[in-house]
NUMIKOL-629382 format. One line per field, with one value per residue (C-alpha): residue number from 1; residue in one letter; x, y, z. Coordinates in Angstrom, 2 decimals. Layout:
N
nr (NUM_...)
rest (A_...)
x (X_...)
y (Y_...)
z (Z_...)
//
This chain:
464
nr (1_2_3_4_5_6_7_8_9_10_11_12_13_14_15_16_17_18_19_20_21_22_23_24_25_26_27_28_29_30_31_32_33_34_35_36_37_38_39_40_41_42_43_44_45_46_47_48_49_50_51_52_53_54_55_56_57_58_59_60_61_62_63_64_65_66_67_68_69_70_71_72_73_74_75_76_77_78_79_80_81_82_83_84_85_86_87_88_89_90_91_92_93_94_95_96_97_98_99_100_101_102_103_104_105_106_107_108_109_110_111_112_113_114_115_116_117_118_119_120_121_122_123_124_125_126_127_128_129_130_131_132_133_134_135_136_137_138_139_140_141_142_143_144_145_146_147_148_149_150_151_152_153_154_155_156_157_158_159_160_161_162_163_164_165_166_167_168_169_170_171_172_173_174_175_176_177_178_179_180_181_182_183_184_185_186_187_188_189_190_191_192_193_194_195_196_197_198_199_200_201_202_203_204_205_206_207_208_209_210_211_212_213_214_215_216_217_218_219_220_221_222_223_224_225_226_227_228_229_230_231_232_233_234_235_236_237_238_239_240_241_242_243_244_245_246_247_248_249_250_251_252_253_254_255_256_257_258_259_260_261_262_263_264_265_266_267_268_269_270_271_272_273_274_275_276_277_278_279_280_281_282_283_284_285_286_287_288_289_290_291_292_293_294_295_296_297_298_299_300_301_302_303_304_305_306_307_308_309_310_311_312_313_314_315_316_317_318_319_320_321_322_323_324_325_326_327_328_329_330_331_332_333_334_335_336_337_338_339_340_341_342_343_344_345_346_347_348_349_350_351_352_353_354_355_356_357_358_359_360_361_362_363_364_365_366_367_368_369_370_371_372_373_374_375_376_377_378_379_380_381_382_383_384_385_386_387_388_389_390_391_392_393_394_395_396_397_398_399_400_401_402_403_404_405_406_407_408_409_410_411_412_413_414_415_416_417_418_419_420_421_422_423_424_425_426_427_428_429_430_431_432_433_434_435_436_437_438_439_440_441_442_443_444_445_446_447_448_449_450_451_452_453_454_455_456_457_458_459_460_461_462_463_464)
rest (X_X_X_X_X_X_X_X_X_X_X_X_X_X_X_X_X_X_X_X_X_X_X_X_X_X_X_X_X_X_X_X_X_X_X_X_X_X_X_X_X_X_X_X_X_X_X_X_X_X_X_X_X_X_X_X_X_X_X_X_X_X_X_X_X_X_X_X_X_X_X_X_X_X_X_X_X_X_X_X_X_X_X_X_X_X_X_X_X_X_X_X_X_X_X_X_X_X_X_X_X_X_X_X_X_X_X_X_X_X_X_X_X_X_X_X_X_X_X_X_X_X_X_X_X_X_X_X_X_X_X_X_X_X_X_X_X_X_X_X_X_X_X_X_X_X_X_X_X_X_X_X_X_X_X_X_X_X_X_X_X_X_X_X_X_X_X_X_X_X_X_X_X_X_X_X_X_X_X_X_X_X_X_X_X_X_X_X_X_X_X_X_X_X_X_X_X_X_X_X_X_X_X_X_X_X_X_X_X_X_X_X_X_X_X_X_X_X_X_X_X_X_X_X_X_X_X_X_X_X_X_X_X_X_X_X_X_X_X_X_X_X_X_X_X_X_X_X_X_X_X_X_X_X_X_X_X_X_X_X_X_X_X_X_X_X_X_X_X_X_X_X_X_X_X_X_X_X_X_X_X_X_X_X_X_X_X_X_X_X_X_X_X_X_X_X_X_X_X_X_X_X_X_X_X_X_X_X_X_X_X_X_X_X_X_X_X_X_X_X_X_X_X_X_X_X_X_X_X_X_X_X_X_X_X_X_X_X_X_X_X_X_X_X_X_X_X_X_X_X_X_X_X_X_X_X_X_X_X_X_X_X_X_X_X_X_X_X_X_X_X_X_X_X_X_X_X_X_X_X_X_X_X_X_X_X_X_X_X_X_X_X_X_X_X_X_X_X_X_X_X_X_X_X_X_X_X_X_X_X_X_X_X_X_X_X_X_X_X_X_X_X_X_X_X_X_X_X_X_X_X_X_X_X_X_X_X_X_X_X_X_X_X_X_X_X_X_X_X_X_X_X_X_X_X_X_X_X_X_X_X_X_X_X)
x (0.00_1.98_2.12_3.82_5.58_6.05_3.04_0.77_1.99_-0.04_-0.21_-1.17_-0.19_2.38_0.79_1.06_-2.94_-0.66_1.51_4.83_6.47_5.60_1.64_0.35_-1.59_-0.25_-3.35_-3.61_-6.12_-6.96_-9.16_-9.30_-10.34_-12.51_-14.42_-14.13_-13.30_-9.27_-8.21_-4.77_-6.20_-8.51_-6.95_-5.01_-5.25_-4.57_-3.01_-2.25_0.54_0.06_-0.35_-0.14_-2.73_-3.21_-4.90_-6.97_-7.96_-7.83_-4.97_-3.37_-3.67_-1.00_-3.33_-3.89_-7.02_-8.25_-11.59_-13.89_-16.01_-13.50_-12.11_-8.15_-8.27_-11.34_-10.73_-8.60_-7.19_-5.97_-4.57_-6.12_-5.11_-5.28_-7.96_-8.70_-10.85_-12.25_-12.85_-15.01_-12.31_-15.25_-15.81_-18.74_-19.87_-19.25_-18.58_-20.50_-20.08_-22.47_-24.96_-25.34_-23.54_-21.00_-18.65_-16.77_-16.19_-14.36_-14.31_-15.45_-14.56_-16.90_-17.53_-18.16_-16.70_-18.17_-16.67_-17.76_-17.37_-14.89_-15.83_-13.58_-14.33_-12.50_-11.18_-8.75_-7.63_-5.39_-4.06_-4.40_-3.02_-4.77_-8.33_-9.20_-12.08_-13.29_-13.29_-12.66_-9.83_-11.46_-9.22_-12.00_-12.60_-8.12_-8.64_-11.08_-8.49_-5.68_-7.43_-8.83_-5.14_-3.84_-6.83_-6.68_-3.09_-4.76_-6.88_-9.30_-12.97_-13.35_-16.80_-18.04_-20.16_-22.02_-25.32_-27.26_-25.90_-22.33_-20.43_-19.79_-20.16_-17.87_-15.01_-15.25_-14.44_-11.62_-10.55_-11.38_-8.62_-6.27_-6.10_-5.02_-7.55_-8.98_-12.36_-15.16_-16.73_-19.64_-22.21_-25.55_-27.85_-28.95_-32.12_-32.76_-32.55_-35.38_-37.09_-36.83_-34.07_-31.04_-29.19_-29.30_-28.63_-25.45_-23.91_-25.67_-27.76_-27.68_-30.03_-33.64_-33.06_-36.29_-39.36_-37.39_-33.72_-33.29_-29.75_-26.86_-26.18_-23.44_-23.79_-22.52_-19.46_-18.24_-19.28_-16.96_-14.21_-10.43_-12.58_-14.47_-17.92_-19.50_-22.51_-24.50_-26.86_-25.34_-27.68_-30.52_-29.06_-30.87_-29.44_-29.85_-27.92_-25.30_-23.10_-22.63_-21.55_-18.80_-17.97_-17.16_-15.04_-13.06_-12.32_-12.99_-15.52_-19.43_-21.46_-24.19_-28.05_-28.11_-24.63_-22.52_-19.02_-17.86_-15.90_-13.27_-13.48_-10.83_-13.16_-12.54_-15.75_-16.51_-19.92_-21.36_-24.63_-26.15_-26.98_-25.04_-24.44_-22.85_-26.25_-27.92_-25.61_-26.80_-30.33_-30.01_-30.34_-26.56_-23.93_-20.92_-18.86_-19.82_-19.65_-16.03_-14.92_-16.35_-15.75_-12.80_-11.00_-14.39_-13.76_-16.50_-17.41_-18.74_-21.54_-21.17_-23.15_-19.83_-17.71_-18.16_-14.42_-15.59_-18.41_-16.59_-14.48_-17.61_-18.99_-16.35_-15.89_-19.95_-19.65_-16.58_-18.06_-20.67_-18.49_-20.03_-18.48_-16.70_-17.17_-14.63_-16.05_-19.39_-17.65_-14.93_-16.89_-18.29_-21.44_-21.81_-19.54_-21.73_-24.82_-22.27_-20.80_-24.53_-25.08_-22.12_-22.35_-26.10_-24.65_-22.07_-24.41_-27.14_-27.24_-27.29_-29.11_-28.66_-25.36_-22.96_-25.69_-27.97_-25.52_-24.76_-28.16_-28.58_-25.61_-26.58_-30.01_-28.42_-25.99_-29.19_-30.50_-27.44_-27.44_-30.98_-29.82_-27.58_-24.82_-23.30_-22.98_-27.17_-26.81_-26.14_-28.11_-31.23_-31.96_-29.05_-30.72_-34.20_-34.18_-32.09_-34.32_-37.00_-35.28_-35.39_-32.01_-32.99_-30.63_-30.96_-33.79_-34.00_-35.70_-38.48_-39.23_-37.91_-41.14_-42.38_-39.42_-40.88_-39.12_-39.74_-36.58_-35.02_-36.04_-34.46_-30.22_-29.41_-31.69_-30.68_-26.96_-27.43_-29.71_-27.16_-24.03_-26.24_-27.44_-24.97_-21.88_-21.77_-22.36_-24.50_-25.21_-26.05_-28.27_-30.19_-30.28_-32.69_-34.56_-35.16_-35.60_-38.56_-40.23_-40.19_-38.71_-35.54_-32.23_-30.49_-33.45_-33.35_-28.94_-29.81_-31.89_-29.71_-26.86_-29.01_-30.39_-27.15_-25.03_-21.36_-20.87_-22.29_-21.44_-17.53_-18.54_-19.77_-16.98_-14.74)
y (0.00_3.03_5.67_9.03_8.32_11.96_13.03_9.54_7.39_4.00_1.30_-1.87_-5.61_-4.40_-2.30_-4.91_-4.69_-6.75_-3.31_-2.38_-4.22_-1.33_-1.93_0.33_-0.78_0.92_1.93_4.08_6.94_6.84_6.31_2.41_0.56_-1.77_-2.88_-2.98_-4.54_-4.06_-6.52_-5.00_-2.44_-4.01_-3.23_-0.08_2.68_6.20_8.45_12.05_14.00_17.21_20.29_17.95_16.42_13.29_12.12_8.99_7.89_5.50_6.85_10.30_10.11_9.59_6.29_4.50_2.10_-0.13_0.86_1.60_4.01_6.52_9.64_9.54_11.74_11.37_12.20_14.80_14.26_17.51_17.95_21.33_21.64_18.08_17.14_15.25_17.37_14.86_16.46_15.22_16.24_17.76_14.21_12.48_9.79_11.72_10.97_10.13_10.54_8.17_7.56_10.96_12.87_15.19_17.47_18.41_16.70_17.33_13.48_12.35_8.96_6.21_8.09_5.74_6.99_5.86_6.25_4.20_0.48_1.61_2.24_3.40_4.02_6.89_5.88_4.56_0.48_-1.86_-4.83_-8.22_-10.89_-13.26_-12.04_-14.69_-14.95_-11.36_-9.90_-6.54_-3.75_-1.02_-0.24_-0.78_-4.25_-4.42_-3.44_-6.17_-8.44_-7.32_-8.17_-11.17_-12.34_-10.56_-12.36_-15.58_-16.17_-15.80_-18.14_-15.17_-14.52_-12.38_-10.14_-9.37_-6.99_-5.26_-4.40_-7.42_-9.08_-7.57_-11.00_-11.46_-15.63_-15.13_-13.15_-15.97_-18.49_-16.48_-16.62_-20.04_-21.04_-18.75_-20.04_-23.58_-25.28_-28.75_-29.19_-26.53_-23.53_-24.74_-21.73_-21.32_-18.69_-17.95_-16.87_-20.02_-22.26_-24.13_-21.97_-24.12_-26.15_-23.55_-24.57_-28.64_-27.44_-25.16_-27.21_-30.92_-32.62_-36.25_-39.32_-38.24_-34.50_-34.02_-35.39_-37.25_-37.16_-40.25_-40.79_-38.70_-35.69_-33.28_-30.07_-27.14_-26.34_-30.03_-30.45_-27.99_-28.94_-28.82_-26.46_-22.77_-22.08_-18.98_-18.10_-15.66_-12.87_-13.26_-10.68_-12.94_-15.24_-15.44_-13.62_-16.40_-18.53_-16.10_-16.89_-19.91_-18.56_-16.94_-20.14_-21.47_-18.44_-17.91_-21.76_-23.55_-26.21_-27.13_-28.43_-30.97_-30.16_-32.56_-33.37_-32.15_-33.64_-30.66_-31.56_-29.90_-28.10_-26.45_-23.96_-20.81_-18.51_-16.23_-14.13_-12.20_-9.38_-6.77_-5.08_-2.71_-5.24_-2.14_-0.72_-3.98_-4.07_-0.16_-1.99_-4.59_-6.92_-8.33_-9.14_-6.44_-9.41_-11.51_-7.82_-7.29_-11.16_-11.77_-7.82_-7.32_-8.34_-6.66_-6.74_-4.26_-5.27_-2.33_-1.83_-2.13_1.42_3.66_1.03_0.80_-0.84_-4.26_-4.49_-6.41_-8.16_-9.81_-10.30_-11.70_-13.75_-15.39_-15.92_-18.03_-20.05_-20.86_-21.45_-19.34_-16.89_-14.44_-10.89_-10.35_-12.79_-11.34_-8.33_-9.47_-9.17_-5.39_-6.05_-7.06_-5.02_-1.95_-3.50_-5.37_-2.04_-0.83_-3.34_-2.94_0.99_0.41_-2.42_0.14_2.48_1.41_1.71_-2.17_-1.96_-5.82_-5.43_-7.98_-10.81_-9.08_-8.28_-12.14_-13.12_-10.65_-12.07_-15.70_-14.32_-13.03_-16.37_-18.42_-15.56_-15.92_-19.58_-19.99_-17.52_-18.69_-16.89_-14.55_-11.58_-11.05_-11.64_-8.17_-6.07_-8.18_-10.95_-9.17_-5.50_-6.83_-8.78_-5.26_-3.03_-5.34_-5.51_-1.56_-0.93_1.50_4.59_7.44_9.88_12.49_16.20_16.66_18.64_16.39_14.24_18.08_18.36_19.46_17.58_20.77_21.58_18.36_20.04_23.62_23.19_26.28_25.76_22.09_23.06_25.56_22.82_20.04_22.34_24.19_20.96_18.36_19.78_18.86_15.61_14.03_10.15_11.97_13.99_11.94_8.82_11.31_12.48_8.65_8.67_11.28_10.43_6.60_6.33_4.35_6.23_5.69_7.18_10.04_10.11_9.35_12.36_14.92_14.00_14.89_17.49_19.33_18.45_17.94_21.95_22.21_19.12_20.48_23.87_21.59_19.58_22.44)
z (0.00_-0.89_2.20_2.29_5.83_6.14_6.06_8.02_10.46_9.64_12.21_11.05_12.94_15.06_18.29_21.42_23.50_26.28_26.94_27.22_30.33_32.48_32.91_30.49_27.65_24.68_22.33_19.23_18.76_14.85_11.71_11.51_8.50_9.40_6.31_2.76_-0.73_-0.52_1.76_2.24_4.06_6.88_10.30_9.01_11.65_10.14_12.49_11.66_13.11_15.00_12.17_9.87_6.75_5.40_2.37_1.43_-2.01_-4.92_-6.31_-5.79_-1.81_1.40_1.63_-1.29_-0.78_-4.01_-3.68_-7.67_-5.62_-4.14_-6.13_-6.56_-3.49_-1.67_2.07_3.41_7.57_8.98_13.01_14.25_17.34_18.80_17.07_13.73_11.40_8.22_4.98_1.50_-1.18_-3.35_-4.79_-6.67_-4.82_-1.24_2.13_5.21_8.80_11.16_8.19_7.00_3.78_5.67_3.32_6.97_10.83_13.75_14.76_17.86_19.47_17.73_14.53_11.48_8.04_4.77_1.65_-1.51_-0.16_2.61_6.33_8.61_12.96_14.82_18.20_20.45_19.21_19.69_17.46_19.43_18.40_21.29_21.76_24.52_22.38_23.37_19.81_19.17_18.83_21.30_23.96_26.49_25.77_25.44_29.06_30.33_28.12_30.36_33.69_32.60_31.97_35.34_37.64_35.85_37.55_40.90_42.63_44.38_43.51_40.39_40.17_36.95_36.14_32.50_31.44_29.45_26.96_27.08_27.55_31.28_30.77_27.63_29.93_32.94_30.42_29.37_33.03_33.32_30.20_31.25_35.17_33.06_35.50_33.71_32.67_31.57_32.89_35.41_34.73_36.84_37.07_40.48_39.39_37.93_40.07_42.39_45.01_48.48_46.65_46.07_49.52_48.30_44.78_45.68_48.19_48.24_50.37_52.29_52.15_53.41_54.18_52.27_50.52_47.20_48.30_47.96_47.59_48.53_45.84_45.37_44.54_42.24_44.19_44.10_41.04_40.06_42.50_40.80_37.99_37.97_39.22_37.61_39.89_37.41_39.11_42.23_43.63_43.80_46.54_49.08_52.22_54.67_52.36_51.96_54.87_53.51_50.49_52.61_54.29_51.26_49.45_52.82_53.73_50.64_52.98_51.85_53.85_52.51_53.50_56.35_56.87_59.74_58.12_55.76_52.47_50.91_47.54_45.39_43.07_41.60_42.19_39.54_40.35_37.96_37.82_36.25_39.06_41.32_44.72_47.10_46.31_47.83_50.74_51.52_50.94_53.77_50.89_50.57_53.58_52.94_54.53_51.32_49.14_49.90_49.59_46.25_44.78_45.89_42.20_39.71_35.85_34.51_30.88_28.62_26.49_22.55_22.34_21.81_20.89_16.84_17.11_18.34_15.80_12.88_14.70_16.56_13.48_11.85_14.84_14.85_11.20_11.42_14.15_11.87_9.46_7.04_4.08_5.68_5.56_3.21_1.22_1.16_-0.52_-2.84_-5.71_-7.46_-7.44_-3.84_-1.93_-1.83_-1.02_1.73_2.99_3.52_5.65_7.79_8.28_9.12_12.07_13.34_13.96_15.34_19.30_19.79_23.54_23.68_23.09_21.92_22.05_20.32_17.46_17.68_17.49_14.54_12.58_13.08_11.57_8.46_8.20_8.08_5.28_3.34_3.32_1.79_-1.02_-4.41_-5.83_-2.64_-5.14_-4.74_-1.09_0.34_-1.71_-1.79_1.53_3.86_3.11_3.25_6.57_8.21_7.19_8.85_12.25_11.69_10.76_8.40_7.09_9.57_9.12_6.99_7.91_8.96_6.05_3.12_2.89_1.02_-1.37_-4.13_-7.73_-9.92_-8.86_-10.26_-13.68_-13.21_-13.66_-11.61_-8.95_-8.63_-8.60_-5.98_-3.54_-4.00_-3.09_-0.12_1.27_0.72_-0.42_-3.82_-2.97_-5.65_-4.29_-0.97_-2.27_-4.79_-1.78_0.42_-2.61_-2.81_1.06_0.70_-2.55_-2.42_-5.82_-6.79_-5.80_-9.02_-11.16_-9.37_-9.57_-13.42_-13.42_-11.57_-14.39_-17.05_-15.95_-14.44_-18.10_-18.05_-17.49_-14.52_-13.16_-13.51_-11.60_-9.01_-8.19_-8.52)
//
């Protein structure tokens, strides 16, 4: 990829997530690459020097991507002042900035770039070479990665904690095979287990404790004994069982429902819960004891909202676990990888409240659509953008005012010129895809339209 090193600093396979000996995790703020028909350029992270500008494009650009829809310089990076300022180089196809035609952008952390089939996130990354199988290249998740590989050479309780869906069960099996302990992950949910039961199922119970026990039974914590215990939505214990949670974190002895004899367990406790436990200690509803034993070593796992960085990596990572085409895959070919880079701009910016489940659960939806569809080429443009705009991931909204715009003006040259440069900075595609937005009619007639009616003169004085 050619690269004018004095003007960019590119950093591509080499930044460490694990740090630099000292403790500090070494991350780099920049414009990453994250999807798009070159290949050579996925995982490039443009960085531009203070005062300084760098240029993307097809051709005649400080970055050279191999993309059929960018201009020979397309994007122009400056450095005002510490902070990146992202401008459309008067092109035809455009730029956008979270969805929306934007001709200039001071970019903020999380900002997704589109131009032609490229899309690019703004924020602070890492390259890692061992995920733990926590995809992604934000520097928040690098973070959780770095505990997760600090805690696992401990034996102590580990609290985990993240809204729904954000992968707490998916970091204490990281822990789990990085402690090297044998076995699997033993994961329960508190909340689901038996009312009047949860003391026999947590520790065991002896012959004739109860109506049914009929034989002796061990429970979760020897079950897991020599392995890890995750104990999910820990808050829902109840509290007179809780001091014998403590028992068993502090000495490592259960004892069976009906059985004086304790037995000896070697488990490593992982809890894990949505919900904010020194809260429920201030509520009378959870022993501080218990609070300070199990919380004393927390890992607090992010939301996706914000974190556009982990989006195609989790992506990628659910589709090859399927063992479906990849995402480069999807858009090797012309005529899919616009209809494919659609797709994936609409995914990084929706809000994704579910977080990384629900993205997972929404990929494994559009595996199962892409499956049932011949020849991948059709794929994005016509199942993949169908089922999306379904689930609702439509392409942001336009004004309020659009669904009046009146098409006379489609017919008068000057006018037309004027609107397009006024509202979308010469940017044609933009323009004519909310026209299409508003009217209902096909994007491309009205793109057709604009062309003909604008001529080849005016069309110059606009990209001038």
């Amino acid at each position: 990829m050619p690269i004018d090193r004095e003007r960019a600093e590119i950093a591509t396979e080499r930044p460490p997530a694990k740090g630099d000996g000292s403790g500090a995790l070494r991350s780099t703020r920049a414009l990453w690459i994250v999807h798009g028909i070159d290949p050579r350029s996925l995982g490039v992270a443009i960085t531009v020097k203070s005062d300084a500008e760098v240029t993307v494009g097809r051709s005649d650009a400080s970055v050279v991507i191999d993309d059929p829809w960018l201009s020979r310089c397309h994007l122009i990076l400056e450095n005002v002042g510490g902070s990146v300022v992202v401008r459309d180089a008067h092109t035809s196809n455009g730029s956008k900035v979270n969805g929306r035609p934007s001709a200039e952008r001071v970019l903020q952390d999380g900002d997704v770039v589109r131009i032609g089939a490229t899309l690019l996130v703004y924020g602070d990354g890492v390259v890692e070479q061992d995920d733990l199988g926590l995809a992604g290249r934000s520097r928040a998740l690098a973070e959780v990665r770095r505990s997760v590989r600090a805690l696992a050479r401990t034996s102590r309780p580990v609290h985990v904690t993240g809204p729904t869906g954000c992968g707490k069960e998916v970091v204490a099996r990281a822990i789990h095979r990085e402690s090297r302990r044998p076995g699997t992950l033993h994961a329960f949910n508190v909340a689901n287990l038996v009312p009047g039961l949860v003391e026999a199922q947590l520790f065991g119970h002896g012959r004739g404790v109860f109506t049914g026990a009929s034989v002796d039974r061990e429970g979760l914590f020897e079950a897991a004994n020599g392995q890890t215990l995750l104990l999910d939505e820990i808050g829902e214990l109840a509290l007179e069982l809780q001091p014998k949670l403590l028992r068993v974190a502090e000495t490592g002895s259960v004892h069976r429902l009906g059985d004086a004899t304790p037995r000896q367990v070697d488990v490593r406790l992982i809890t894990a819960t949505l919900r904010s436990l020194s809260q429920l200690v201030a509520e009378g509803r959870f022993r501080e004891d218990l609070y300070w034993r199990l919380c004393h070593d927390e890992i607090a796992v992010p939301g996706l909202r914000g974190r556009p960085l982990d989006i195609v990596p989790i992506i990628a990572s659910v589709l090859a676990e399927r063992g479906g085409p990849t995402l480069s895959a999807l858009a090797a070919t012309r005529a899919a990888a616009y209809g494919m880079a659609d797709i994936v701009e609409r995914l990084l910016c929706y809000g994704w409240p579910g977080n990384a489940r629900e993205l997972r659960d929404e990929v494994l939806r559009i595996a199962d659509a892409a499956a049932q569809v011949p020849g991948q080429a059709l794929v994005a443009e016509s199942v993949l953008g169908r089922r999306l705009l379904e689930a609702g991931f439509a392409e942001p909204e336009v004004a309020e005012d659009a669904a009046e715009f009146d098409l006379t003006v489609l017919k008068d040259p000057e006018a037309l010129l004027a609107l397009i440069r006024d509202t979308h900075g010469g940017n044609v595609k933009g323009f004519a895809e909310q026209v299409a937005r508003a009217t209902g009619k096909p994007w491309r007639t009205i793109h057709r339209g604009v062309y003909d009616t604008l001529g080849k003169e005016r069309l110059a004085r606009l990209r001038s």
